[in-house]
Steps between C-alpha positions, in 0.01 A plus 500: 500500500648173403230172558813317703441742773565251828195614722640653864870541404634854510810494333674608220445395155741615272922665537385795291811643445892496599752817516849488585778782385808447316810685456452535109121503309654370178666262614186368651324572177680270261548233771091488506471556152749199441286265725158598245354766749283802335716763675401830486736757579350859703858680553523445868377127498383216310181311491505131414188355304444151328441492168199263583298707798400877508622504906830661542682258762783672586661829544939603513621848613876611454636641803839465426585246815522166531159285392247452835143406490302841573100369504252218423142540347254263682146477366178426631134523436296796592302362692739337764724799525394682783531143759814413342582870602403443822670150547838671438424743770413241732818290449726798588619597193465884508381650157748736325534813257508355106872439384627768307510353218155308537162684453224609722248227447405243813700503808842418615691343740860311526556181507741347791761536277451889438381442117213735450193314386195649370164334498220654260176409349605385128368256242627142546851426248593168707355215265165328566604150318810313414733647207392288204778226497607504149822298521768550199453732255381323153445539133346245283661408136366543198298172527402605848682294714604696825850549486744732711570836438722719268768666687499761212149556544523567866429816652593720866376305736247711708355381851086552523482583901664573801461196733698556819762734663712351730667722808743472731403514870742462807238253659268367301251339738476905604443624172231202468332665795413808337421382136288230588396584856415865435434515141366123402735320297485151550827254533593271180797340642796584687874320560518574839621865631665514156248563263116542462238520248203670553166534260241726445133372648276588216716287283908530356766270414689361739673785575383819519755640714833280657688584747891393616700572721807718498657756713283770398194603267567488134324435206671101329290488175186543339310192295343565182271204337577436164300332198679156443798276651728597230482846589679406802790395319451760200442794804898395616648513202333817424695623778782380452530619130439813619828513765258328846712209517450465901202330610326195598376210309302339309379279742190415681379577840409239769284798704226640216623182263552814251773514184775762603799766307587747746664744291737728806432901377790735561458539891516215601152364529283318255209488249406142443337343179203251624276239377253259655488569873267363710175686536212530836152578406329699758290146596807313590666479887843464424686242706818698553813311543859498676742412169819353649766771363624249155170526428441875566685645150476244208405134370825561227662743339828616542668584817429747687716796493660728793377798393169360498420591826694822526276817648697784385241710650 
């Protein structure tokens, strides 16, 4: 049990895992192994692994349709599952059978969008400190004065952690109402019905899960923390060298303050390069806040695209 329990919250710690399906596995394959993901391959899906953590974050099926979300993976400690349990029950949210795809562990139930969710008992992968903030990469010369990097010493840029998945919801205030009312997240910040950022009690970044709105449920990206700024940068060109020339970025966000490349994967929706976002120990009470909407994407970067905030789900 992590020390940064927060006495009396029942909630969950930790997004344990994604799934979605795909029309093609190998597609998906080098698209994760492009952005520095430890994919392994299992003939009917993929599971994606850092090369930094032992947790396996994420999981893609091939169903030969169009890309849709199909479950999330929330985690929580052993000892508050049974109340959070019963907290979903009292809400109204009616517990399900497991997704298909998803295993028999925990309980289920939908979320108001009709996403399967499953909460189980699970070790906590949602971080208990801030990333290490390690700026631009460095070298030192040979008289040991720091100096910037060789680009023909670089190497594939590959992220340490999941940080955040983002979803979209066709009302977000109502999809707020059942991650944080019945299962304990707690609100970062929000741009009014627009968007909203919610974090995980026992400690998280900023975001743990985000939600905004669209006309349907969907799955926009997922966030993965990498080890230095330049890896921002490096993490889009890596991308782009590699035929990924749609995306977002670099830039820096005004919500989470974090260092952004959204790099847009074959469907439509996006995997996003991340460094130094804003993190909330399990001590601190959060003063969530209303952004006015130019404040709700980015302090700079380039202009925002259409296609952006397309849910082709």
């Amino acid at each position: 049990m992590t020390k940064l329990k927060r006495a009396g919250a029942l909630a969950a710690h930790s997004v344990v895992r994604f799934a979605f399906t795909v029309p093609d596995l190998q597609e998906a394959a080098r698209f994760y192994k492009t952005f520095g993901l430890d994919v392994r391959e299992h003939g009917d899906h993929l599971d994606l692994y850092t090369y930094d953590h032992p947790h396996c974050w994420g999981k893609v099926f091939a169903n030969g349709q169009a890309k849709r979300i199909a479950f999330l993976s929330l985690g929580v400690f052993a000892e508050d599952y049974e109340a959070i349990k019963a907290n979903v029950m009292a809400k109204d949210f009616e517990l399900v059978a497991p997704h298909p795809l998803g295993s028999n562990e925990g309980f289920w139930v939908r979320d108001p969008e009709g996403v399967h969710v499953q909460v189980l008992v699970h070790d906590k992968v949602s971080p208990d400190e801030r990333a290490p903030t390690l700026g631009a990469r460095l070298k030192k010369n040979p008289i040991g004065v720091p100096i910037g990097p060789m680009r023909s010493e670089l190497k594939q840029v590959r992220p340490k952690r999941l940080s955040h998945v983002l979803l979209f919801t066709s009302d977000v205030n109502r999809s707020l109402g059942f991650y944080c009312g019945a299962l304990g997240l707690r609100m970062s910040d929000y741009s009014g019905e627009i968007i909203a950022f919610t974090h995980g009690a026992h400690s998280s970044d900023h975001h743990l899960l985000a939600f905004a709105k669209s006309h349907g449920p969907g799955l926009h990206h997922t966030s993965w923390t990498v080890h230095h700024m330049d890896d921002v940068g490096l993490g889009m060109e890596q991308m782009r060298a590699a035929g990924y020339e749609l995306g977002w970025g670099v830039g820096r966000h005004v919500i989470g303050s974090n260092y952004f490349y959204y790099a847009r994967d074959p469907w439509g929706s996006f995997a996003e390069f991340s460094y130094d976002i804003d993190f909330i120990d399990a001590k601190t009470d959060w003063p969530a806040a209303d952004y006015p909407a130019e404040d709700s994407m980015n302090l700079w970067g380039p202009s925002l695209p259409d296609y952006f905030i397309a849910n082709h789900e």
